[in-house]
C-alpha positions in Angstrom: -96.6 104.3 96.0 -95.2 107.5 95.9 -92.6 106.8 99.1 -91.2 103.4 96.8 -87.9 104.4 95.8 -86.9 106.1 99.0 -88.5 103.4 100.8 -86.0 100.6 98.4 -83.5 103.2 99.2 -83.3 102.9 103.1 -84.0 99.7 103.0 -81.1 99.0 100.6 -78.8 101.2 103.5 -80.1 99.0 106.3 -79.2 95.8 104.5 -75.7 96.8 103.7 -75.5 98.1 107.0 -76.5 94.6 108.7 -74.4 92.9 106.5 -71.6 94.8 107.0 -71.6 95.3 110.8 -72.1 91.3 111.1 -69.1 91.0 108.7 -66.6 93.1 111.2 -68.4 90.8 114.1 -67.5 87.4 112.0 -64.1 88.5 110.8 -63.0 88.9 114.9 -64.1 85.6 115.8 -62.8 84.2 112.7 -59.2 86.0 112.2 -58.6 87.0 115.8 -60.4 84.5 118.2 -60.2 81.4 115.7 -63.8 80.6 116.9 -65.6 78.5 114.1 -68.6 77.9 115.7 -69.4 81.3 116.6 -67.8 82.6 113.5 -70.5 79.7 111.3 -73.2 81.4 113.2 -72.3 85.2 112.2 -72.2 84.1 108.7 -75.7 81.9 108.9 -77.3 85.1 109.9 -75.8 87.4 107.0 -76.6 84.8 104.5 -80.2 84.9 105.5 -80.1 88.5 104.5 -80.4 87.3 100.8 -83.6 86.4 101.5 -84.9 88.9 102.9 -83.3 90.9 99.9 -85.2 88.6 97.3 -88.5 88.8 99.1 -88.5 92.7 98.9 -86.4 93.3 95.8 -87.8 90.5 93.4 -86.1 90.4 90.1 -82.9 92.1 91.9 -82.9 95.6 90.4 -84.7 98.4 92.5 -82.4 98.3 95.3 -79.2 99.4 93.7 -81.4 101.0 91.4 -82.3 103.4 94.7 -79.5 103.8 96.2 -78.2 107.3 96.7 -74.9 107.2 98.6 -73.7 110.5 97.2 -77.1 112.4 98.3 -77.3 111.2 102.0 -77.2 113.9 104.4 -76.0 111.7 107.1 -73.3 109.4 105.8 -69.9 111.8 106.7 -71.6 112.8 110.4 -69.8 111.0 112.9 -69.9 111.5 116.5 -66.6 110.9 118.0 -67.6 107.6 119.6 -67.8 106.0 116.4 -64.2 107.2 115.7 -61.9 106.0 118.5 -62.5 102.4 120.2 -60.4 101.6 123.2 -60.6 98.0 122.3 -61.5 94.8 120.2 -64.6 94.5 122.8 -65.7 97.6 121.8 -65.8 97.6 118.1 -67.3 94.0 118.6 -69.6 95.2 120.7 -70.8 98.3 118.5 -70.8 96.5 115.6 -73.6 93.9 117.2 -75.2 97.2 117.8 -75.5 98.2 114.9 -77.1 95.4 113.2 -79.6 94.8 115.8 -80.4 98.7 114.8 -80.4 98.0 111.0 -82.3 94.4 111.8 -85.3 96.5 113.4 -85.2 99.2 110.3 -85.3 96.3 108.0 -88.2 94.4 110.1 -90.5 97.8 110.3 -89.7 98.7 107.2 -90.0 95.4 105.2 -93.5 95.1 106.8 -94.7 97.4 104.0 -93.6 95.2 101.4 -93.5 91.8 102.3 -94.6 90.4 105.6 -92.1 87.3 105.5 -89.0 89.3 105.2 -90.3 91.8 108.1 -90.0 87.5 109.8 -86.6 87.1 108.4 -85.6 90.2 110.0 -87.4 90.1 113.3 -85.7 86.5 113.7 -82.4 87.9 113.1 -82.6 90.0 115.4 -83.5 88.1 118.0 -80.4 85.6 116.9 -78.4 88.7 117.2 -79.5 88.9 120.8 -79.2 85.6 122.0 -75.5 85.5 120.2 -75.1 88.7 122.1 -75.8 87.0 125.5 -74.1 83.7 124.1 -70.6 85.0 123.5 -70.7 88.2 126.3 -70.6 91.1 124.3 -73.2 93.3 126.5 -71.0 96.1 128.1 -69.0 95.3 131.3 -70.4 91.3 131.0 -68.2 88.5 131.8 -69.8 85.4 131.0 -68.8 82.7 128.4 -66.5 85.3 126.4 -64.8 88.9 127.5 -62.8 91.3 125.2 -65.0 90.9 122.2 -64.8 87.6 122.2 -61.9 85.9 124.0 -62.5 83.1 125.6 -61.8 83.7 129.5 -58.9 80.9 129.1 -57.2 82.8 126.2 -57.6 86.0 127.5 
């Protein structure tokens, strides 16, 4: 397939992308909150991106192989949302965001190469969601957790 490297190439941006928006997510429950649980969950669901990397990358080579960080058009535009956050709750809350985003990209996407990791990644996403909903990170929601993850009692 002609599209195969670029293809290997966004999908290799989505997975670090997913990984590292549920590694800022983890670290605040971790470092900030002191919330294992939560924090064991986070961590669950970027481990099980190594599967999903093995099922569509194999023998471990084309991804790296295809990335292009120096020729992407869109990796120094930033709107100036994604520069200032008023809060902990907010970067929380974006960074869930943005690994439900990179989740879908890796489902679609992976369901040209191999059907079980377009699974992994629809699951994860879903986990994303019901984590989302679990600890109150939805915009304005006070339920189990508020300011990106403070319990009610320790906030």
């Amino acid at each position: 397939m002609e599209e195969h490297p670029k293809l290997m190439r966004l999908i290799d941006a989505n997975l670090n992308r997913a990984r590292e928006a549920l590694r800022v997510v983890e670290d605040a429950f971790r470092f900030i909150h002191d919330d294992a649980q939560a924090q064991a969950e986070l961590k669950s669901m970027r481990h099980a991106l190594l599967k999903y990397e093995s099922l569509v990358d194999p023998k471990g080579d084309e991804l790296l192989a295809n990335r292009a960080s120096d020729a992407d058009v869109g990796a120094f535009v930033n709107p100036a949302s994604e520069m200032v956050k008023p809060d902990l709750a907010a970067v929380v809350r974006a960074n869930i965001r943005r690994a439900q985003e990179a989740l879908r990209c890796l489902e679609e996407y992976g369901k040209l190469i191999d059907t079980q990791a377009a699974g992994i990644a629809k699951r994860l996403r879903f986990d994303s969601y019901n984590f989302e909903k679990k600890y109150g990170l939805a915009s304005g929601e006070n339920t189990e957790r508020e300011n990106g993850g403070a319990r009610e009692a320790d906030a």
